[in-house]
Steps between C-alpha positions, in 0.01 A plus 500: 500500500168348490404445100755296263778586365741446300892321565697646775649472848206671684505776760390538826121528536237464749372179611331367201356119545317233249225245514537267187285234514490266215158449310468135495200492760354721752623728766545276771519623862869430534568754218221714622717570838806537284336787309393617807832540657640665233240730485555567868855559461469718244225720677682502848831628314305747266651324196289300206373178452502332159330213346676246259320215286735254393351333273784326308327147575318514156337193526359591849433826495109642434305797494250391737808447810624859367143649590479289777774633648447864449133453613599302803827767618231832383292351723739503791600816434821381326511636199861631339590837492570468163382340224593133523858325304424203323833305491419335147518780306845655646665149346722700248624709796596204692665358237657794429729482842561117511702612180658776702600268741643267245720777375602573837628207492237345831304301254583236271336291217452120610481280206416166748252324362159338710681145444835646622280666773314170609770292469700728765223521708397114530898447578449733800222337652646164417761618736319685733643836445338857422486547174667823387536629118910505422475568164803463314379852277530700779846627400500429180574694186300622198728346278409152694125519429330318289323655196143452481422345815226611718666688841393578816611850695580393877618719766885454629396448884839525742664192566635558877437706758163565670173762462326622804155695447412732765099404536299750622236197668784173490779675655860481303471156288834356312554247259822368366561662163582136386122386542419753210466352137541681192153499413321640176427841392405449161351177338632416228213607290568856651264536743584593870501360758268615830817535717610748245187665435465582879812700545493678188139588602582598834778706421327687228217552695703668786392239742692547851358222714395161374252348777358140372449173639784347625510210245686773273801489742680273284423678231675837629815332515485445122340844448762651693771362260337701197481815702899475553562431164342812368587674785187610566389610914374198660146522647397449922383189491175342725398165491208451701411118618177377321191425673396132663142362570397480874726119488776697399475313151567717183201716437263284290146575340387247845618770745289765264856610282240635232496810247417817632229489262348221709572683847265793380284280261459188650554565877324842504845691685557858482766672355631626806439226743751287203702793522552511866527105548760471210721759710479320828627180309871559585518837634380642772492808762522410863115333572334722297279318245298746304652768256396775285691540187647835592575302831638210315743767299603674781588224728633182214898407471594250273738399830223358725394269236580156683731261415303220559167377253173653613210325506163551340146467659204539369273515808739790606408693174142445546475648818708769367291538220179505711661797718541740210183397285344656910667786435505556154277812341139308479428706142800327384437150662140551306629517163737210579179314579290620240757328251415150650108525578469646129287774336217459711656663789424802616800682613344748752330222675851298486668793625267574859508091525873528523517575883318218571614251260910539542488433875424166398746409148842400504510538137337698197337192390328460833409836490337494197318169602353665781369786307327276258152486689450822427456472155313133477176557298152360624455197565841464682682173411567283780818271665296160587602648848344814531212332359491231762440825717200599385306154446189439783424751810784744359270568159242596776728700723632722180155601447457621865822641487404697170207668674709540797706753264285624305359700785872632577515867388883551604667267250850543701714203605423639895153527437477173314727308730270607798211446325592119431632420828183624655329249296710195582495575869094516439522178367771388681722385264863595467584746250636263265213306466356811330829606299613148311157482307495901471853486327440214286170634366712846455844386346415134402810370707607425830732778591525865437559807695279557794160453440382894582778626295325273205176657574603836510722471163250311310242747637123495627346397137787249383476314820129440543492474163766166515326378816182493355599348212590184664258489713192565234708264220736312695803644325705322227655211695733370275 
């Protein structure tokens, strides 16, 4: 029972699991591996894997973190199989069974007041005791309530004994049933609550396994008391420990905790390399560190999810990254490149500069800025240090190299390679005496790929053609 229903106690289904994220800001990485997981589970067990906005935070809530989120989990490959919930507009539905549960008699209206509320509250603290909701209108009658006074709906959570959740990742956890307050399904304006919102939700959405971050522990205590009182089949629960920088601090935006936007955008990562990394971050199979996603599906259980926090590292997912950007399809890597350099590239010559250019990039971004000599226009702009290359004897020695290769009729990297060490051992120079000025005057930087595989991609006429232009002008130098 994957779509939403209506009231009702539910019936055995396949595994069906949820990623709801809520749209006040981007798809962070944390919530990134959540989807993830669930999307894992729900392949390996052949079941279905939802996706839930809950977007009952109003005043938080945008369009732009919506997209961002869709864009950011399509881009994984995490897209629902369904078309997405969005929590806000199912209020009447969730209001609907905090009612039901009142009648049931496992709900009650709370007239306390905020004063009433505060006043409690600072007395606990004044002496240094949890502060627990006893409201005297738990047990009251109707003919004891006030007319005309705003109410709140609060759950009736047991007063003794204890609840034990059988975690799939934390292992059987138990509070005291004591520890649980009677907290608030409806406001007293009407509106639900989000503890409400998410078991209604889950239950009408046939969810069977709930796998989220392990800060929601708590909160399946207090879900778990709604599912009793509606008698409704209580989901597997997984709470999976969050993710730590490198210092074992909480993941912050200094240990690179950004959007997965910025991963792609801002960081140049692939899809899959993100992909891969995000599943090593608490799960793993024996010392095997690379996956396919049919691998991934085949071989993940929500069971060998650690206990403990993982941690994150950037470095590690750049050298990940660089490994699958070497042996990703180079047409593909091409148009990825082409988006960066801009409409001036030419996606042919992108695409047979691929081999060369990947063996060097850790990233897209790198990859692209690699690629951008090929498509400089005449007279090449300079870095003040490639120009420092080509100031006094080198100006000279481009123009013998130049006739040096014009006379080259096999404009291969073997035959140019040859050609050019012939002519530094006639010299004797070392090579590189002959190469820094050659790839400055070429690229108008520093560093590139090797020197004959810029010849032979910019080609016999574009490369004399750059050489003698700084050599007859002097270039642009600034």
């Amino acid at each position: 029972m994957a779509s939403i229903g209506g009231s009702g106690t539910g019936t055995t289904s396949p595994v069906v699991t949820r990623f709801a994220p809520s749209p006040t800001g981007y798809l962070h990485i944390g919530g990134a591996r959540t989807a993830l997981f669930n999307w894992l589970f729900a392949r390996h067990h052949g079941g279905t894997y939802l996706l839930r906005i809950e977007d009952t935070d109003r005043a938080r809530s945008t369009e732009p973190a919506i997209e961002a989120i869709f864009d950011g989990l399509n881009w994984l490959g995490l897209g629902g199989d369904e078309a997405p919930v969005f929590q806000f507009a199912r209020s009447a539905r969730h209001a609907e069974v905090a009612h039901q549960l009142l009648e049931a008699g496992h709900a009650y209206r709370c007239f306390l007041t905020q004063d009433e509320l505060t006043a409690r509250r600072e007395k606990a603290q004044a002496e240094r005791k949890p502060f627990r909701i006893d409201s005297e209108w738990r047990d009251a009658g109707p003919d004891t309530w006030p007319a005309d006074v705003p109410y709140v709906v609060r759950i009736k959570s047991p007063k003794t004994g204890e609840t034990t959740i059988a975690d799939q990742v934390q292992g059987n956890v138990t509070v005291n049933n004591a520890e649980l307050d009677d907290f608030i399904l409806l406001r007293s304006d009407g509106t639900p609550t989000y503890m409400l919102a998410v078991v209604v939700d889950d239950h009408d959405m046939g969810v069977t396994h709930v796998i989220r971050g392990d800060d929601h522990l708590n909160n399946a205590f207090r879900q778990l008391v709604i599912i009793g009182g509606l008698n409704w089949p209580e989901p597997v629960y997984a709470h999976v420990p969050l993710i730590h920088g490198g210092d074992g601090a909480k993941l912050s935006k200094r240990h690179g905790a950004l959007g997965v936007d910025a991963y792609r955008d801002e960081l140049g990562i692939l899809p899959e390399a993100l992909f891969n990394y995000l599943l090593r971050l608490g799960w793993g199979h024996g010392d095997k560190e690379e996956f396919t996603r049919d691998e991934a599906v085949a071989l993940f259980d929500i069971a060998d999810v650690g206990k403990g926090p993982s941690r994150f590292d950037l470095k590690k997912l750049l050298n990940m990254n660089g490994h699958y950007i070497r042996a990703a399809d180079d047409a593909r890597l091409a148009q990825i490149a082409a988006q960066r350099i801009g409409p001036q590239a030419d996606l042919a010559l992108l695409t047979s500069a691929m081999p060369v250019l990947k063996t060097r990039a850790r990233d897209v971004i790198e990859l692209a800025d690699g690629a951008a000599f090929l498509f400089k226009q005449r007279p090449l702009a300079m870095t003040p240090e490639a120009a420092a290359l080509i100031d006094g004897d080198a100006q000279a020695r481009l123009t013998q190299i130049s006739d040096r290769l014009r006379s080259e009729t096999d404009w291969t990297i073997e035959a140019l390679e040859a050609n050019l060490k012939a002519y530094a051992e006639e010299l004797g120079l070392g090579l590189g005496k002959l190469a820094q000025p050659l790839r400055a005057a070429l690229t108008g930087q520093t560093t590139s790929p090797g020197i004959f595989d810029v010849l032979a991609l910019l080609g016999r006429d574009e490369s004399l053609a750059r050489i003698d232009a700084q050599t007859t002008f002097g270039g642009d130098r600034n």
